[in-house]
C-alpha positions as a printed NumPy array, in Angstrom:
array([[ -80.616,  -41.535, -106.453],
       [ -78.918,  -44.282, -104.595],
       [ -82.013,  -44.38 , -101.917],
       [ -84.448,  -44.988, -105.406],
       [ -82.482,  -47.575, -106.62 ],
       [ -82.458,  -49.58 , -103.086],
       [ -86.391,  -49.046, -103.31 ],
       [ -86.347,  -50.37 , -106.566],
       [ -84.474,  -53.618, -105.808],
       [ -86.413,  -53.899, -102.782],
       [ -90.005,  -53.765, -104.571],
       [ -89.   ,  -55.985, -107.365],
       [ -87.59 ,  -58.703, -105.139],
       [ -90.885,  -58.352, -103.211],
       [ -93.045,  -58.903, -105.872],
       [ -90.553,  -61.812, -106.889],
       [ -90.919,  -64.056, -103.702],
       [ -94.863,  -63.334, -104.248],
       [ -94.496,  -63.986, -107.858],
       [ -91.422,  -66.191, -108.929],
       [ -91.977,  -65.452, -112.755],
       [ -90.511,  -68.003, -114.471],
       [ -87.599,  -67.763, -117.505],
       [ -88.675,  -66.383, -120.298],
       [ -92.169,  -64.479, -118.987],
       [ -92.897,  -60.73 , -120.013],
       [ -92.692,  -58.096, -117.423],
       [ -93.776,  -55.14 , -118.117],
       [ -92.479,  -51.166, -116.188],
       [ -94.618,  -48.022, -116.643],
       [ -93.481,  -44.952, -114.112],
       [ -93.338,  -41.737, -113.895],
       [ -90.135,  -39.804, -112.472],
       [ -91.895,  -37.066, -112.16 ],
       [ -94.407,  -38.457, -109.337],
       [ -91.143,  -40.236, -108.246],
       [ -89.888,  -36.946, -107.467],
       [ -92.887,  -35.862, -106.179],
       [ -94.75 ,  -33.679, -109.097],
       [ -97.231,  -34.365, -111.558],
       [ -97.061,  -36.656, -114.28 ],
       [ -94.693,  -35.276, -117.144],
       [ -93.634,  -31.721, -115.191],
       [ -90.12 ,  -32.898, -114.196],
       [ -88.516,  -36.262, -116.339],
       [ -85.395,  -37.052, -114.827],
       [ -83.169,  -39.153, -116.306],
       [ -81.468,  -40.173, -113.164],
       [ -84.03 ,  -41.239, -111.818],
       [ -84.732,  -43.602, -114.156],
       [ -81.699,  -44.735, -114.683],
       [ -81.414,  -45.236, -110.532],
       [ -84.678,  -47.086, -110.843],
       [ -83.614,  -49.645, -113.918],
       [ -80.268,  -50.292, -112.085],
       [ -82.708,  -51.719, -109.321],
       [ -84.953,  -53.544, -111.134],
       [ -83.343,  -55.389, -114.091],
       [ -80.925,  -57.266, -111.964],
       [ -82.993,  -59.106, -110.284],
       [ -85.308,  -59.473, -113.167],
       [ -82.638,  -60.67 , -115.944],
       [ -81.137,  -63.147, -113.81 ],
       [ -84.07 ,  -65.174, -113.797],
       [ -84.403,  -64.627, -117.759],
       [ -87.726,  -62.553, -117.674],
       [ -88.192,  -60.272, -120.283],
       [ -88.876,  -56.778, -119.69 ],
       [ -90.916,  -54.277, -121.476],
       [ -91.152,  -50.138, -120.214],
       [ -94.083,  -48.146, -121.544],
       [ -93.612,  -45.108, -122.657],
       [ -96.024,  -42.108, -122.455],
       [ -99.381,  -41.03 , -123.542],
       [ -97.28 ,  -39.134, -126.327],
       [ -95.869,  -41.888, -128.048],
       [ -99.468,  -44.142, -127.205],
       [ -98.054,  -46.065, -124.54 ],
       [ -95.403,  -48.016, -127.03 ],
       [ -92.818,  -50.374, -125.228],
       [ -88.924,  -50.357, -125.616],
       [ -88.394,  -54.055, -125.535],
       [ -85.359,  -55.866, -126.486],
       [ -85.435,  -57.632, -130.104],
       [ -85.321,  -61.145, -128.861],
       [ -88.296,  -60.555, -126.667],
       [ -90.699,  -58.992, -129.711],
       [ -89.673,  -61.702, -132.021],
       [ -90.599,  -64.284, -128.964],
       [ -94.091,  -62.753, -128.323],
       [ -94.745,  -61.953, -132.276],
       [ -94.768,  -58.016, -131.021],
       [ -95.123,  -55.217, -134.467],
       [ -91.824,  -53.169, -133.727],
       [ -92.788,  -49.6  , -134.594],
       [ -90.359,  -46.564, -135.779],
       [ -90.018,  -43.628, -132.813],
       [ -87.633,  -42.841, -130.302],
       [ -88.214,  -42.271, -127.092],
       [ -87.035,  -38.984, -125.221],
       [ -87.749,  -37.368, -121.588],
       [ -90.523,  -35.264, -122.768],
       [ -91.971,  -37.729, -125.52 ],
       [ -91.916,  -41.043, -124.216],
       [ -90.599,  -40.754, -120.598],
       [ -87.58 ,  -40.659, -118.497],
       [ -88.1  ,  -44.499, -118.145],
       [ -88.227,  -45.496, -121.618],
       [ -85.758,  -43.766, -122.818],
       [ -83.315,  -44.919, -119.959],
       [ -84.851,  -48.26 , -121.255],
       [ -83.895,  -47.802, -124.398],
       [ -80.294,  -46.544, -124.159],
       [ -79.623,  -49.526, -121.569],
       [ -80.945,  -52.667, -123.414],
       [ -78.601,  -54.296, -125.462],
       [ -80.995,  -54.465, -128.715],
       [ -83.931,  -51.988, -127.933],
       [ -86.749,  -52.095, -130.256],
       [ -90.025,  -49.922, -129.909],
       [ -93.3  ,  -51.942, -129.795],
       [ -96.91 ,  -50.374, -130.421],
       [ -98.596,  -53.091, -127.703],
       [ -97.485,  -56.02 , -125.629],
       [-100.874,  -57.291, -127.189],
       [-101.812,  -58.071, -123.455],
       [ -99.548,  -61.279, -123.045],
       [ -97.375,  -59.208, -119.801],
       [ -97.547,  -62.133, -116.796],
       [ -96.968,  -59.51 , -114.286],
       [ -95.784,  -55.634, -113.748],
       [ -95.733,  -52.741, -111.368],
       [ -96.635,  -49.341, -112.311],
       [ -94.763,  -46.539, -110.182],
       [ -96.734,  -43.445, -110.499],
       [-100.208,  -44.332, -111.668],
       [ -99.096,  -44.513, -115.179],
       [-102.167,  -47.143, -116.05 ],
       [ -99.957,  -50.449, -117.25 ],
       [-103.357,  -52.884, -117.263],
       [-103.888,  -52.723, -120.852],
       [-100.464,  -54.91 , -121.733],
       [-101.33 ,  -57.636, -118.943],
       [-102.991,  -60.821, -119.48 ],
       [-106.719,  -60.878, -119.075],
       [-106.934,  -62.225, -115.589],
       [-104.625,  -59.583, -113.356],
       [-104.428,  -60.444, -109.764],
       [-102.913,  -57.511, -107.389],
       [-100.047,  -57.688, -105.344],
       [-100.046,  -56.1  , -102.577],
       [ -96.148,  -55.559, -101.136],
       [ -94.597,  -54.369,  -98.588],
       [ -92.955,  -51.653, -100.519],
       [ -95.762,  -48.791, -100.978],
       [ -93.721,  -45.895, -103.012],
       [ -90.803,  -45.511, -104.832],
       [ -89.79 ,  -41.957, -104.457],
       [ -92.886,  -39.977, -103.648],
       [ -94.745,  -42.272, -106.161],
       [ -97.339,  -44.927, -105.258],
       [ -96.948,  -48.336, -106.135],
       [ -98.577,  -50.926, -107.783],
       [ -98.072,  -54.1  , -108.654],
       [-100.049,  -57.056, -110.418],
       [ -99.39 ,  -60.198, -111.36 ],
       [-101.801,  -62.459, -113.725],
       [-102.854,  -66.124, -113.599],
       [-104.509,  -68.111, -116.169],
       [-108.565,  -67.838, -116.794],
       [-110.586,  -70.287, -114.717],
       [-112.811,  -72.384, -116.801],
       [-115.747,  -74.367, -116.346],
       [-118.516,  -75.381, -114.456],
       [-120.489,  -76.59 , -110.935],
       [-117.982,  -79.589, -111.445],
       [-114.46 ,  -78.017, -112.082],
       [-111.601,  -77.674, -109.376],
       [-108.866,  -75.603, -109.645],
       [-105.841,  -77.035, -107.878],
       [-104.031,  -79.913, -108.253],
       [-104.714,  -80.997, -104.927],
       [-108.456,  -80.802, -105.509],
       [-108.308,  -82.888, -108.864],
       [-105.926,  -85.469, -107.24 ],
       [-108.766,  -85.899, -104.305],
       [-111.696,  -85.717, -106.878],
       [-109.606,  -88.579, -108.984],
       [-109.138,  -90.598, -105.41 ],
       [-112.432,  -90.53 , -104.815],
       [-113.385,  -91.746, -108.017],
       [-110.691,  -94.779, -107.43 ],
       [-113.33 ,  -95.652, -104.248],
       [-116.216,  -95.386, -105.763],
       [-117.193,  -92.104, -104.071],
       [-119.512,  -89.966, -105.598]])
């Protein structure tokens, strides 16, 4: 368990230094221990698995102030142990179930007996700035509309592959928007000369 844990710091500060989410920002975790363990989705939940993989990722994660959010699994309709705080902050419908290894997930429930004030969300309502998914566990639906891939250096956790996006805001526009600040502050320049 010690060697998932290590991969588990290691991804998340990955996607970190790709992806410095700022304080405050909604991260969301689906996995499955199963796959991390090398079987099929739902045929072996292991607590300590998850437990190995959450002491890896929420350090790095909580020191910066980012909220997290773990899906549970098909059987609870992918709900979300979040903590209180971070429902009320994202106006988030808290919804009455508990999560257990074989309704919910190994992940979630680990979730859910380590936050300090777990609640149990229906949806993120797709305002998650970034995530990985360990296992194939389909986390897309509770990121912001633009997702972006990250591709890092860390492939698996366990024997499960993994994933990771991050999300940027919607470009908007036409034939005479730019998109960086370095762009607008040459377009404004050249306005300043008389440039077309």
């Amino acid at each position: 368990m010690e060697g998932l844990k290590r991969q588990a710091e290691r991804a998340i500060r990955e996607f970190l230094e790709l992806f410095p989410m700022e304080r405050g920002a909604l991260f969301v975790l689906g996995g499955s221990t199963s796959e991390v363990l090398g079987e099929r989705v739902g045929t072996r939940p292991s607590l300590e698995a998850a437990e190995a993989i959450l002491e890896g990722l929420l350090s790095p994660l909580l020191e910066r102030g980012v909220w997290v959010a773990v899906q549970a699994c098909e059987h609870l309709n992918r709900a979300l142990v979040v903590e209180r705080e971070a429902a009320r902050a994202y106006g988030l419908e808290e919804v009455t179930v508990f999560p257990h290894p074989k309704a919910g997930g190994s992940l979630a429930t680990a979730a859910f007996l380590r936050f300090r004030d777990p609640v149990m969300v229906e949806s993120l309502r797709a305002q998650a700035h970034g995530g990985m998914d360990i296992g194939g566990v389909l986390i897309g639906m509770h990121l912001r509309p633009v997702a972006v891939p990250l591709r890092l250096p860390s492939r698996r956790i366990g024997e499960a592959p993994l994933i990771a996006a991050k999300t940027r805001p919607k470009l908007v526009g036409g034939a005479r928007a730019v998109y960086t600040r370095e762009e607008m502050l040459r377009k404004v320049e050249e306005y300043r000369q008389g440039l077309p």
